[in-house]
C-alpha positions as CSV (number, residue, x, y, z in Angstrom):
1,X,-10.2,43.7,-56.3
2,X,-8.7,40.3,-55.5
3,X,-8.3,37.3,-57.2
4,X,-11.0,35.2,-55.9
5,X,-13.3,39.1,-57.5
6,X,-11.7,38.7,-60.8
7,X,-12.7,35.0,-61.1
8,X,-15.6,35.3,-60.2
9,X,-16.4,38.6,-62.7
10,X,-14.6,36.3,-64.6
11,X,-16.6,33.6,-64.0
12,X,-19.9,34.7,-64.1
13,X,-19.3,36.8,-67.8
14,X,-18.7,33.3,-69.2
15,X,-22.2,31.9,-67.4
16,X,-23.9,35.0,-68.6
17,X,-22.5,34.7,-72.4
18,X,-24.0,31.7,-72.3
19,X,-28.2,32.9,-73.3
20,X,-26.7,36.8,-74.6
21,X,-24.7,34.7,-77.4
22,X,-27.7,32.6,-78.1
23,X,-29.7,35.8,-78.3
24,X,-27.5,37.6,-80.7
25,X,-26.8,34.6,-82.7
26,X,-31.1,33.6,-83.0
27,X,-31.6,38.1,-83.8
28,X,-28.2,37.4,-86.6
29,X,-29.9,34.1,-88.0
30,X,-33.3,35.9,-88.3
31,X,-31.7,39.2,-90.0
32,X,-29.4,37.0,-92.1
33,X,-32.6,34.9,-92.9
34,X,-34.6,38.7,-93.9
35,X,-31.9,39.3,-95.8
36,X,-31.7,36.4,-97.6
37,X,-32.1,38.5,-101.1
38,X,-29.6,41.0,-100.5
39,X,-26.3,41.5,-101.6
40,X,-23.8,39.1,-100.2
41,X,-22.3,42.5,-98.8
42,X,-24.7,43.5,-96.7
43,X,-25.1,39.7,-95.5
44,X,-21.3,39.7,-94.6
45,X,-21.7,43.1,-92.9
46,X,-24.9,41.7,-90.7
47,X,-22.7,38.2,-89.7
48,X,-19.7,40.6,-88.8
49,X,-22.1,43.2,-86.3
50,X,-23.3,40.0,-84.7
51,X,-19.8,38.7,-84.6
52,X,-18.9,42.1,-82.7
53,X,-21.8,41.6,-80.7
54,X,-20.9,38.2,-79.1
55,X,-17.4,39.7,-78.0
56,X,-18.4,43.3,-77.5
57,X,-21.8,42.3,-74.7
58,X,-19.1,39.9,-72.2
59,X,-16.0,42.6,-72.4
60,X,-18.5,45.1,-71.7
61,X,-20.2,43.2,-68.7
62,X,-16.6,42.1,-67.4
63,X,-15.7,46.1,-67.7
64,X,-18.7,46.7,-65.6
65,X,-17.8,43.8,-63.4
66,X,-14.4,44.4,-62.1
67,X,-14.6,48.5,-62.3
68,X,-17.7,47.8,-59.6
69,X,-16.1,45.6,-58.0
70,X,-19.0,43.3,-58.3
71,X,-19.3,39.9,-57.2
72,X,-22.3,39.2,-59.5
73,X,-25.1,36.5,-58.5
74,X,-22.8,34.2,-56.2
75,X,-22.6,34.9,-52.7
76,X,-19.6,36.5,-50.8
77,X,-17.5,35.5,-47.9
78,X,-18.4,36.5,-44.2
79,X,-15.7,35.4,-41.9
80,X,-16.7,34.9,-38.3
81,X,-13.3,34.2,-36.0
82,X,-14.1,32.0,-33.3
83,X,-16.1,29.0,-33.1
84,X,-18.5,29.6,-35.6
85,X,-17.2,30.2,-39.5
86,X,-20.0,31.5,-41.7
87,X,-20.1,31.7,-45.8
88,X,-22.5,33.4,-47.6
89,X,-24.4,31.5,-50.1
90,X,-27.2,31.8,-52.9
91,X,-29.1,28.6,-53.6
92,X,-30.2,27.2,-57.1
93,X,-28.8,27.8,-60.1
94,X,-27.3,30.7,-58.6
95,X,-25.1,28.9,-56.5
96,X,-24.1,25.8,-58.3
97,X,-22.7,28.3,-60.6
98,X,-21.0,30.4,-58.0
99,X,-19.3,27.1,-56.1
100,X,-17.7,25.9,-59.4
101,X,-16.4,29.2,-60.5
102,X,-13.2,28.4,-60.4
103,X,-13.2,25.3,-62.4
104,X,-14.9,27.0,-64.8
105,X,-12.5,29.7,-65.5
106,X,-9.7,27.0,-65.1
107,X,-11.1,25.4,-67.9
108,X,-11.8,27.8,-69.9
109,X,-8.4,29.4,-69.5
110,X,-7.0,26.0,-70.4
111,X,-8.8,25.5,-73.8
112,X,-8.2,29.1,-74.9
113,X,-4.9,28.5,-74.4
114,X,-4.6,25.3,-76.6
115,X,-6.7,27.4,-78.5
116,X,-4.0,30.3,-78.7
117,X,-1.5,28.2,-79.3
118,X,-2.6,26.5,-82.4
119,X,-3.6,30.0,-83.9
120,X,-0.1,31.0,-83.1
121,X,1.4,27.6,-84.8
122,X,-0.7,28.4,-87.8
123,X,0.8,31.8,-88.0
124,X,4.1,30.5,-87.6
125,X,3.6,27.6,-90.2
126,X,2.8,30.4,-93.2
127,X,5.7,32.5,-91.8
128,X,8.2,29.3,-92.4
129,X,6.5,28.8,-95.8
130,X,6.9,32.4,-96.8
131,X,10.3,32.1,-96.1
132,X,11.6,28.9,-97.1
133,X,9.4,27.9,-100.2
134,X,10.1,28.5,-103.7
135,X,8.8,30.6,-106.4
136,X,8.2,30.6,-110.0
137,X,9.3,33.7,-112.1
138,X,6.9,32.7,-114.8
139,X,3.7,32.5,-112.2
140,X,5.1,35.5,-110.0
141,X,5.2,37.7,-113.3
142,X,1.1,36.7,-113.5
143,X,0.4,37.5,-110.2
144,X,1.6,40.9,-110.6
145,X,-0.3,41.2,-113.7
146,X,-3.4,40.4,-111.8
147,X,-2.2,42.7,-109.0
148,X,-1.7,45.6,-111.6
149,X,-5.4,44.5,-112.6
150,X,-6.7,45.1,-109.1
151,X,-5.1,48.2,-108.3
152,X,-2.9,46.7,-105.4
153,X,-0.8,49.3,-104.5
154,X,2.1,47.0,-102.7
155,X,3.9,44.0,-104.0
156,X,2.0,40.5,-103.9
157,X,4.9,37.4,-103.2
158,X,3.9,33.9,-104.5
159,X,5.1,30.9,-103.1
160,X,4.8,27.6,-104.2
161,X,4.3,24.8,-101.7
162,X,4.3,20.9,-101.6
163,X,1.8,19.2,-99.1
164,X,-0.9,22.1,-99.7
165,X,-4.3,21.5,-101.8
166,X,-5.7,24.6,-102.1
167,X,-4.3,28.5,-102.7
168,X,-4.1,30.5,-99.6
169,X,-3.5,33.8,-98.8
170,X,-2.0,35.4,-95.3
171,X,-0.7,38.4,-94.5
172,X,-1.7,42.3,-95.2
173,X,1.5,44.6,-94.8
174,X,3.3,42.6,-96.8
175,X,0.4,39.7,-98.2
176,X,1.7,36.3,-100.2
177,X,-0.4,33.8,-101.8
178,X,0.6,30.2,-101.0
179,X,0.2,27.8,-104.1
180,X,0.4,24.0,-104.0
181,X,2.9,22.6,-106.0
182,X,0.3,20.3,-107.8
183,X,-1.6,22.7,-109.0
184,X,1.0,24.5,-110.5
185,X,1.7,20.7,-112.4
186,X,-1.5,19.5,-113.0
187,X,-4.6,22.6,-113.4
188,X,-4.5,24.5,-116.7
189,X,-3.3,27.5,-116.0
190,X,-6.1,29.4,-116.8
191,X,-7.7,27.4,-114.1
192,X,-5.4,28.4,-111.8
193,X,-5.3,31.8,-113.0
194,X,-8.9,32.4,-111.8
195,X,-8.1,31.1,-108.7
196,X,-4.9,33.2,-108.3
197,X,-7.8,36.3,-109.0
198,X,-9.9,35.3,-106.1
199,X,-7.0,35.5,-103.9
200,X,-6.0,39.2,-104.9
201,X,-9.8,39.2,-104.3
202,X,-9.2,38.9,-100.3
203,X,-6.4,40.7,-100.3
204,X,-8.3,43.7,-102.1
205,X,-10.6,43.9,-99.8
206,X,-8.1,43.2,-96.2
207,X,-10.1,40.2,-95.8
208,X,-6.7,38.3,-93.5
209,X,-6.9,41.2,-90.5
210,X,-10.6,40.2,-90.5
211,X,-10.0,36.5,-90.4
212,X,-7.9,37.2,-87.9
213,X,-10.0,38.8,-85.7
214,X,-12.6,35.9,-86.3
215,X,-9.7,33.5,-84.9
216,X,-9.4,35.3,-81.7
217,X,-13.2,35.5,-80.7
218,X,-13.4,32.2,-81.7
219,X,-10.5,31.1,-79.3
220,X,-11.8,33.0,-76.0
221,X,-15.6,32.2,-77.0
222,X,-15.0,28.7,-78.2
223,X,-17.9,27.3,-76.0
224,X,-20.8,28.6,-77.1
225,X,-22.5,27.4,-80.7
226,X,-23.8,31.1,-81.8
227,X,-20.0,32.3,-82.0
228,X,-18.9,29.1,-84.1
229,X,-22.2,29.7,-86.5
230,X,-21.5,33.3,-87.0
231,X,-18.0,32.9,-88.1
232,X,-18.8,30.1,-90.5
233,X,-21.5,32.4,-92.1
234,X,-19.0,35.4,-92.1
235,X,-16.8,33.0,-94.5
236,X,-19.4,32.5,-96.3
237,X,-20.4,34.9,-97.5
238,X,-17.0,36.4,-97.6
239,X,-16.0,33.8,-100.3
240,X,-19.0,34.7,-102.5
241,X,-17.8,38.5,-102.4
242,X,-14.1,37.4,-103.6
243,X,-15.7,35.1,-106.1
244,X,-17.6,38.1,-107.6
245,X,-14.6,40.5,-107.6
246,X,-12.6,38.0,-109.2
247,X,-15.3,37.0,-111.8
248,X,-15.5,41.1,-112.5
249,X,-11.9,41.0,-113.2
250,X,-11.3,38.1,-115.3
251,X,-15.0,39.1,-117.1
252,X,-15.1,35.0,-117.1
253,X,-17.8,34.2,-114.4
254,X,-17.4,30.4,-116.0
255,X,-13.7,30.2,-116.2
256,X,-13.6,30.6,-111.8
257,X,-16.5,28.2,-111.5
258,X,-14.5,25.7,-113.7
259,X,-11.5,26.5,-111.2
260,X,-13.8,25.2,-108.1
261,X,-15.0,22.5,-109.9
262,X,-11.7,21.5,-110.9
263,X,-10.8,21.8,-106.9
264,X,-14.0,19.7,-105.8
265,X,-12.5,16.6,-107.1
266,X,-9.3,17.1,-105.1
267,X,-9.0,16.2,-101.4
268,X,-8.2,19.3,-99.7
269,X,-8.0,20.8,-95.6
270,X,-9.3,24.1,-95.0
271,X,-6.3,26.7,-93.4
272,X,-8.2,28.9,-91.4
273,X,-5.8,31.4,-90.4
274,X,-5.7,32.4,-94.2
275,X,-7.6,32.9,-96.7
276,X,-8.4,29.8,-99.2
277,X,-10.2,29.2,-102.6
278,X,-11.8,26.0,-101.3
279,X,-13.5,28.1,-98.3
280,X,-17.4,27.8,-97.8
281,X,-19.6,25.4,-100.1
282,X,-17.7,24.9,-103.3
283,X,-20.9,23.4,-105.0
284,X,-23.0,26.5,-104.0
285,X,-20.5,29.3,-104.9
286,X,-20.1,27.0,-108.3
287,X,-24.0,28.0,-108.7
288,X,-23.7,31.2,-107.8
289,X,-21.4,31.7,-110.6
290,X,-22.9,29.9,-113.4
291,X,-26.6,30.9,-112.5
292,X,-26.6,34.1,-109.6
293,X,-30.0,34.1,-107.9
294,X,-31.0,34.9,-104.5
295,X,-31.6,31.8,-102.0
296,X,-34.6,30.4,-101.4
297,X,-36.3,30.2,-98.2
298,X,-36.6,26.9,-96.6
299,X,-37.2,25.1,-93.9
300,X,-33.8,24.5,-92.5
301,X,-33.2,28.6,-92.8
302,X,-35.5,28.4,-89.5
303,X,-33.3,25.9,-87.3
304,X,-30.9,28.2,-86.1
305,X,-33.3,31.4,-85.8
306,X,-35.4,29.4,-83.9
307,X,-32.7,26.9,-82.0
308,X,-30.3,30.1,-80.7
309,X,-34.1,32.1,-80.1
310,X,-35.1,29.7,-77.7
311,X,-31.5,28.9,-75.8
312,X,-31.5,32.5,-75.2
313,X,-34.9,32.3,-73.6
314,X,-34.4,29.3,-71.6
315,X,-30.9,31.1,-70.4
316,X,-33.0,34.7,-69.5
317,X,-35.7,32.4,-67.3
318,X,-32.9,30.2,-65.6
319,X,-31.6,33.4,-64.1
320,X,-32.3,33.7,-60.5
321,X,-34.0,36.6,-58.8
322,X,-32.0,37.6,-56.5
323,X,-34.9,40.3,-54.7
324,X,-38.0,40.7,-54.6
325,X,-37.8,43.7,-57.0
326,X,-37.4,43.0,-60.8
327,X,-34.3,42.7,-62.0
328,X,-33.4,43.1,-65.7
329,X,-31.2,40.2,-67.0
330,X,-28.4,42.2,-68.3
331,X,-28.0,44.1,-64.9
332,X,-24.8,44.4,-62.9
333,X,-25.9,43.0,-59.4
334,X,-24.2,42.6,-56.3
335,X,-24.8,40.7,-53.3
336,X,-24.5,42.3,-49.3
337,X,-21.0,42.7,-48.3
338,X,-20.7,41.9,-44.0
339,X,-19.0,44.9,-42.1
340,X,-16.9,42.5,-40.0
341,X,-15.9,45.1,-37.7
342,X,-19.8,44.7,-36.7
343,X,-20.2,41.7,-36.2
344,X,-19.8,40.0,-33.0
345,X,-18.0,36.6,-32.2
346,X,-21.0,34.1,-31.9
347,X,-21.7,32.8,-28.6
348,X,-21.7,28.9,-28.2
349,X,-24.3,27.9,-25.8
350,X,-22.8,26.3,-22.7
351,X,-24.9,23.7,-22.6
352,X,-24.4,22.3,-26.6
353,X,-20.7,23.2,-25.2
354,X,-20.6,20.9,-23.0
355,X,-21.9,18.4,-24.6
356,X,-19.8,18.7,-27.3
357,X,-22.8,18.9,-29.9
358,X,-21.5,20.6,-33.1
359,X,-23.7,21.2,-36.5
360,X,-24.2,23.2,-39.4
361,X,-26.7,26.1,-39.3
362,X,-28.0,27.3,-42.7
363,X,-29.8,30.3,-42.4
364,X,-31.8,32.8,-45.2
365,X,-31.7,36.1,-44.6
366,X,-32.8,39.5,-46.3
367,X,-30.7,42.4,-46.2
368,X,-32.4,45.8,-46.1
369,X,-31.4,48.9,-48.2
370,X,-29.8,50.1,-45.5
371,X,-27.7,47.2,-44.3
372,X,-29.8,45.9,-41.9
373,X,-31.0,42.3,-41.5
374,X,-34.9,42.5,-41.5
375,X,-35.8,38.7,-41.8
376,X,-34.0,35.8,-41.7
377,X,-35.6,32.2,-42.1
378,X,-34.1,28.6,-41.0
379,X,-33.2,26.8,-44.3
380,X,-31.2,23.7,-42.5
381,X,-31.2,23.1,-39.4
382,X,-28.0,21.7,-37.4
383,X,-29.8,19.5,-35.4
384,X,-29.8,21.3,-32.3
385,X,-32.3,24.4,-31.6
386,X,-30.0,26.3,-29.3
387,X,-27.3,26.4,-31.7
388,X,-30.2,27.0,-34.3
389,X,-30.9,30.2,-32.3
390,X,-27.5,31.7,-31.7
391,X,-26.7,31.6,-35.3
392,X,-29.6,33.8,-35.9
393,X,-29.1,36.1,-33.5
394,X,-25.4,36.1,-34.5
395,X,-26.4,37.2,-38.0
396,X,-29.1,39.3,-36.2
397,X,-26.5,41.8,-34.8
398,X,-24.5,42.3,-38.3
399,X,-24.7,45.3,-40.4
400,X,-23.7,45.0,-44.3
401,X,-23.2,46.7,-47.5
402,X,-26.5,46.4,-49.1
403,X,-26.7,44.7,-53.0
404,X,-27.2,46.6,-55.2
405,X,-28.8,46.5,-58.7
406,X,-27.0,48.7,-61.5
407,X,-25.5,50.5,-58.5
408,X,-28.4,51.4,-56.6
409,X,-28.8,49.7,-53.0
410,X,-31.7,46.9,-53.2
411,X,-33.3,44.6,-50.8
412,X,-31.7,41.2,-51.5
413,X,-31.9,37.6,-49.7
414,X,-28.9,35.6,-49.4
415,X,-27.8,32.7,-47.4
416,X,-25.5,31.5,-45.2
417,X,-24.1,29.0,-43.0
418,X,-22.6,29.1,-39.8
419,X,-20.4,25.7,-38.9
420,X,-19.8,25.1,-35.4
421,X,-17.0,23.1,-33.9
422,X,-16.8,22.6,-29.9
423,X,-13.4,22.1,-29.9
């Protein structure tokens, strides 16, 4: 495959991802919204599948793309030498799409990037604080009380940092918890005990290699709402499940809930390329703690389920048909191919010659099963009927590769144009 295939498979897997995210992110809102009286466990689990889901659908359709060689719903070159030069076109949607490929890659590419990058600072930024920060003997001998407590079989580093509002914890070979130097001055240190526990929490349960993962769907599928939704609920409800470990630990359920309270009144920034205390709604893990209950339904639970439900929709009926045959929306289709060697150099009429009369022909035509050209219909004329007519019967003597639909050759229209030029 060349380059201008792999942007377009490119190209098209981001178009696509556009109504299958808002589909798995409207079926994730509704099951999360079902499950509203589970365990936050299964919740997570759900949130995590749809997470999958949203990266799993566009790899696999990209797969499919560039293994078939597939050009998608945009229309493919035909190259006539000569006098006449033709490109093959699909109109509508279709084709605004497929003419702005490019710029939609490039820009995609570009924000990933940034995207990359400031994942890759962040990593960098806890790697310099690992390294250069202090410690404290007395709080490093607590953490590996706690760690004892958890049954963490590897060594748990603590670090203490200035300029930092909230513990954090990165790292899973060899983990550390981050700890701002003004808490370590100012919170009682039960306090900040509790808070130490629901960081051994995340690291108990390897919650950094998922974070991480989150980070990098979240950088290549940055666009799209559903994937941004998703990841916020996966935090979540990840935050309530460390905030229950670490309340089973300490056997205080109040002592962590005064910890978050205690960090509510602080000004803090959320580092999300580790794990931190202050993560999700403090007020509503607060509750959770003090007075565990199952969520209520309401209202705004809907929004989502029925916002993503309907984007999803309007995405599956703004696909274009691209034959007269049904075509499922998550098929791999591909449009006719010309077999150059069979077409024939249009003739320029010698009288439009001549007279040096020059135009653009756009012309619809449907491409058999077997290659053939069976009908062809005048979409634009160039102004000129016998140049009109030698375009068609230009495009009358080509053979092509038929499309296909999930590999199997289909009738398909396309369109294209043939520009003439007398000199």
């Amino acid at each position: 495959m060349n380059a201008v295939g792999i942007v377009d498979s490119i190209g098209w897997t981001l178009v696509h991802f556009s109504w299958q995210g808002a589909l798995v992110g409207g079926q994730t809102a509704l099951a999360l919204t079902l499950l509203r009286k589970a365990r936050p466990q299964t919740r997570y689990l759900v949130a995590c599948i749809g997470l999958l889901l949203c990266l799993a659908w566009p790899a696999t359709e990209l797969f499919l793309r560039l293994g078939g060689d597939s050009g998608a719903d945009g229309g493919l070159a035909i190259v006539l030498s000569g006098a006449a030069v033709g490109m093959a076109q699909e109109s509508g949607w279709s084709g605004l799409f497929q003419r702005n490929l490019a710029w939609i890659v490039a820009t995609w590419a570009v924000c990933a990037l940034f995207l990359a990058l400031r994942m890759i600072a962040g990593l960098m930024w806890v790697r310099r604080a690992t390294m250069r920060e202090s410690h404290d003997p007395a709080w490093q001998a607590r953490v590996d009380r706690l760690a004892t407590q958890f049954g963490l079989p590897r060594p748990i580093r603590l670090r203490i940092v200035n300029g930092l509002s909230s513990p954090v914890t990165a790292g899973w070979w060899r983990p550390v918890v981050l700890v701002p130097a003004s808490l370590v001055t100012s919170m009682p240190p039960h306090l900040l005990e509790a808070l130490l526990a629901h960081e051994l929490a995340h690291i108990q349960r390897h919650d950094y290699l998922v974070n991480l993962c989150q980070n990098v769907i979240e950088a290549l599928l940055f666009y799209h709402p559903a994937v941004w939704w998703i990841s916020r609920r996966i935090r979540v409800e990840r935050e309530q499940i460390a905030d229950a470990i670490a309340a089973r630990q300490l056997g205080e359920p109040r002592r962590l809930a005064l910890a978050l309270s205690e960090l509510e009144k602080r000004q803090f920034s959320t580092h999300h390329l580790a794990q931190a205390a202050n993560g999700g709604d403090l007020m509503s893990r607060i509750k959770q703690l003090v007075r565990p209950d199952t969520e209520a339904l309401n209202w705004k639970a809907a929004i989502p389920v029925l916002g993503f439900l309907l984007a999803g929709l309007a995405g599956c009926a703004q696909t274009p048909a691209s034959s007269p045959a049904t075509v499922k929306t998550d098929s791999i289709v591909t449009t006719p191919t010309a077999k150059f060697d069979s077409c024939e150099r249009p003739k320029y009429p010698a009288e439009a010659l001549a007279r040096n009369i020059e135009g653009t022909v756009t012309l619809g035509f449907l491409v058999s099963a077997e290659g053939a050209v069976v009908d062809t219909t005048l979409r634009k004329s160039s102004g000129d009927t016998s140049l009109d007519e030698a375009a068609r019967t230009a495009l009358a003597r080509c053979t092509f590769t038929p499309g296909t639909v999930d590999g199997k050759p289909t009738e398909r229209w396309t369109e294209v144009q043939y520009v003439w030029v007398s000199k």
